[in-house]
N, C-alpha and C positions, 0 to 999 in steps of 0.2 A: 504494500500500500504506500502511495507515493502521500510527500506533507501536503502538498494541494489535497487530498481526499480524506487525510487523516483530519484536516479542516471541521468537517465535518460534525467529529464527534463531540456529542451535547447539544448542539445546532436541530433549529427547525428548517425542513426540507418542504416546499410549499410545491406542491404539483399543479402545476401550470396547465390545464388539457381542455378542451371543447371538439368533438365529435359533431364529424359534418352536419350532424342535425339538430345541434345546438348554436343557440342566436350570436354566441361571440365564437366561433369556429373559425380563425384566421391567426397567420401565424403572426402579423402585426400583432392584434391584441394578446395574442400570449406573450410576445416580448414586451408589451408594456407592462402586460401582468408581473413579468419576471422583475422586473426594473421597481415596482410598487412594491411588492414582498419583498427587495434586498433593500429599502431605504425601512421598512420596517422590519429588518435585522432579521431576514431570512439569511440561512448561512449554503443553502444551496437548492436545486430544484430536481423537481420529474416534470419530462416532458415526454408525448406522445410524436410521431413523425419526425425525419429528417428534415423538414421544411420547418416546423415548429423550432425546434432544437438550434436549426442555424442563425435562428430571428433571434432568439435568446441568447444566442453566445453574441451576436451584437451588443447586446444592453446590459450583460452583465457579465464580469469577471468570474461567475462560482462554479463548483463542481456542478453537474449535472448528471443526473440517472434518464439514459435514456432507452425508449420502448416503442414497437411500431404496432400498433392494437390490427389486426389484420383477421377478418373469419374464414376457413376452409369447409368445404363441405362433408368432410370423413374426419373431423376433429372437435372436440369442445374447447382447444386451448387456442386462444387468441392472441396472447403479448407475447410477443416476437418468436412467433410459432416456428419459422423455419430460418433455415440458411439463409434466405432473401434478404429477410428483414437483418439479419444481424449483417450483412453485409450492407446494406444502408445506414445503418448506425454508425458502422466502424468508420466510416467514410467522412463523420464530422466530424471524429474524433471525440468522440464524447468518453467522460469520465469513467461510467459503467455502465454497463448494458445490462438490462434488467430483462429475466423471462417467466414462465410459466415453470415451476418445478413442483405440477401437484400431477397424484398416481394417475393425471388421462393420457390417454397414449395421445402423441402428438401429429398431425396430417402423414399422411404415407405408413400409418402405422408404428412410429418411430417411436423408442421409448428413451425416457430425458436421459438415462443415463449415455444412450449409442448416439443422441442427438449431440450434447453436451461434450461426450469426445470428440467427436468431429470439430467441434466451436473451436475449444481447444487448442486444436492441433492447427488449425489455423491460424487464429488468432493468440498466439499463447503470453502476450503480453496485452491481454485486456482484462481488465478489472468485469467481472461476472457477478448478480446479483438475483439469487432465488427465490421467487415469488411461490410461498407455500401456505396451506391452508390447515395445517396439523405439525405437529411433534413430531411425528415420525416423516414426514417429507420434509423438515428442517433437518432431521439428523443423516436422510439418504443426500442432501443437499449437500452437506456440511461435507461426508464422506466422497462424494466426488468431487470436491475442490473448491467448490464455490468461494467467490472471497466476502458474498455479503448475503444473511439469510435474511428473508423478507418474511413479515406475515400479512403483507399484503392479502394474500386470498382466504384468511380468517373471516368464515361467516358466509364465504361464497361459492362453496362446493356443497355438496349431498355430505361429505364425509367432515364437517365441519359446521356444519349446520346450528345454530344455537350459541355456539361456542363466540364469546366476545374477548377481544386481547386484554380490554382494563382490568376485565375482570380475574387474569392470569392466565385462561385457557390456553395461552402459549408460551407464560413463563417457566415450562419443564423444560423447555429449548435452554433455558441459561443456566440450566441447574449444574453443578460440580460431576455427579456423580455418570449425570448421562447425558450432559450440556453439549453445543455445539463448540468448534474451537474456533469459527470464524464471528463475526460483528454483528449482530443481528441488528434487523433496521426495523421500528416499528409503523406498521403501517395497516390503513381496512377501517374504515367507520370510526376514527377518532377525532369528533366534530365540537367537542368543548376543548378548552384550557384543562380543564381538571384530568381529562381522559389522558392529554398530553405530559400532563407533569406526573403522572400514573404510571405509564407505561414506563417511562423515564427512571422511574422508579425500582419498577421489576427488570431494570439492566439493561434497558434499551441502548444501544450507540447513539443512535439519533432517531425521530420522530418524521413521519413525512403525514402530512396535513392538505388534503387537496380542495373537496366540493364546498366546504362550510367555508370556505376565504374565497373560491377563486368562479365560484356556482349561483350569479344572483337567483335565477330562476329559482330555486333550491334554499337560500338564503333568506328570502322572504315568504317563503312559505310559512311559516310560523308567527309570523307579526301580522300577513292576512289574517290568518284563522283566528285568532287572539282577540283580531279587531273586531271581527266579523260576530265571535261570541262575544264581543262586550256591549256592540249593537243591538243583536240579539235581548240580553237581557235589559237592556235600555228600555226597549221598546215593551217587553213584557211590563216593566215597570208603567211607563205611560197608560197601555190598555187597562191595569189595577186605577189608576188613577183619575180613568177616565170613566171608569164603571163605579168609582164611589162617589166622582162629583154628581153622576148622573141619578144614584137615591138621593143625593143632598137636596138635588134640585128638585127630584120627585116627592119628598118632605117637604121642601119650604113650599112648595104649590098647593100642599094640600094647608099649611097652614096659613096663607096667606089670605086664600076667600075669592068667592069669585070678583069682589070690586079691583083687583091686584095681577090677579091671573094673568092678561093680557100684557099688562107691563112687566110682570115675571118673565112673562115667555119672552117677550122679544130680548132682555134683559141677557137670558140664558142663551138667547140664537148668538147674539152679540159676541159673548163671552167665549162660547163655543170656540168661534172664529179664532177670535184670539188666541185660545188655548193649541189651537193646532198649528195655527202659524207659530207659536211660540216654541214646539218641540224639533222645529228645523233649528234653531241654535244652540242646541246643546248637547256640546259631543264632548266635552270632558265631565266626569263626574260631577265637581262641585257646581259646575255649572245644570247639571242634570235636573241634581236636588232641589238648586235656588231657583229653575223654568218648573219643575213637579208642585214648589211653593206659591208662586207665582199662579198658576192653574187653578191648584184649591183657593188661593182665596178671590179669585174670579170667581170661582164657579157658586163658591159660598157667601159672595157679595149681597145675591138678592134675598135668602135665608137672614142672612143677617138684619136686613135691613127693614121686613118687617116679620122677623121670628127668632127664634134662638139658634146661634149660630156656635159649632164645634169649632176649638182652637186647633187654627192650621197646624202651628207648630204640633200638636197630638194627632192630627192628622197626620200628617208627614213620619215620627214614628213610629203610628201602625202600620202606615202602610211600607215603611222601610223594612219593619219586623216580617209581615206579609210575603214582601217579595223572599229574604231573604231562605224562611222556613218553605218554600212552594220552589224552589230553584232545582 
């Protein structure tokens, strides 16, 4: 391992990648990608493509793990399935070349160990980096030479299924007794800070972090949803609020008499209005409650005025208590 790659260790590894059928899928924006992540103390990257890869080593100076995602028709394994691709790699010069090293046989029926001698023997001064989905295809990994184990494919095979890295399912890789002897690189669904400094934990070399930084699509999905239930209950609230001003009003009518009636009603058509136009303004909470207060004593304006009228303010804590127990 040369010091440019030993770099690495401790460092976050921000994967840079968008697939032709995702909205930022140009190798432009993955170099600026690359460029954004190294001013915020990325210490190196994964990139997809030799087009991707060459945009990247423009804009920044770091190592880089590079991979060509390619599907065959007689294979499940995709990242840098054949000879092809690793000979597009080599050709950037890129750092290390990462591949598929879980139990599927790989196109032409090729199994990683006959694939991986060939690589080899080719290439025998290139840094090799095994993307595995289990302990025991880290330790087959390890034993053919690899110089960098991945658990990249943690949680995305049939024989890894369930299994998540924070949670250790792949810390028997670093163990003393039956550990690998090369650097293992954490990688596979670690989309918090917490997951990162975790892994880091159970022995990681370094961390690689891709969709949750470099995926908006992906990214905002969670802040939709979150808004979309908080509208949600918004709006529950108002429909409570709107079904007790409308006994309030059905009480004060009956106490009012018919000489009052007519000026009740129009009173209530009025207020109504109001009340609806009033819940288009309010989209932060304390804003919610002060438009729900506003409502009740509109609605409880004519009540009041010739009958006994409920204290908004006990209003507004029933009906907060309400929503809350009905949610």
């Amino acid at each position: 391992m040369n010091d440019r790659v030993k770099r690495l260790h401790g460092k976050l590894i921000v994967s840079c990648q968008a697939l032709p059928e995702e909205p930022l899928h140009s190798s432009f924006i993955m170099g600026r990608m690359a460029r954004a992540a190294k001013i915020a103390g990325a210490g190196g990257f994964r990139a997809n493509t030799k087009e991707d890869i060459t945009e990247i080593q423009k804009e920044v100076d770091l190592p880089i793990i590079g991979i060509v995602k390619r599907d065959y028709p007689d294979s499940k394994v995709y990242i840098t399935p054949t000879m092809k691709e690793v000979d597009e790699l080599t050709s950037t010069g890129v750092d290390i070349i990462a591949m598929d090293a879980t139990v599927s046989v790989r196109p032409s029926g090729k199994t990683l160990e006959a694939f991986f001698k060939e690589v080899k023997a080719k290439y025998p001064n290139q840094l090799f980096m095994a993307d595995c989905s289990t302990v025991e295809e880290a330790l087959e990994a390890d034993r053919l030479g690899f110089d960098f184990i991945g658990s990249t494919m943690v949680g995305y095979t049939e024989q890894s299924k369930g299994d998540r890295i924070e949670a250790g399912d792949f810390s028997d890789s670093s163990e003393d007794d039956r550990g690998v002897k090369h650097p293992v690189i954490a990688e596979g669904n670690i989309n918090t800070p917490e997951k990162a400094k975790r892994v880091m934990e159970l022995g990681a070399f370094s961390v690689v972090v891709g969709s949750i930084i470099t995926r908006p699509q992906l990214i905002a999905v969670p802040f939709v949803k979150s808004i979309k239930r908080m509208g949600g209950t918004q709006m529950k609230k108002r429909q409570i609020a709107l079904g007790m001003a409308a006994v309030l009003l059905a009480s004060g009518l009956a106490a009012c008499g018919g000489a009052k009636k007519a000026e009740t009603t129009g009173a209530a058509e009025e207020t109504t209005k109001a009340a609806e136009e009033s819940k288009e303004n309010a989209d932060a909470k304390g804003e919610a409650d002060e438009s729900l207060k506003a409502d009740l004593k509109l609605f409880t304006y004519p009540i009041g005025k010739w009958g006994d009228s409920a204290s908004v303010d006990g209003l507004l804590e029933n009906f907060n208590r309400s929503t809350r127990t009905s949610m």
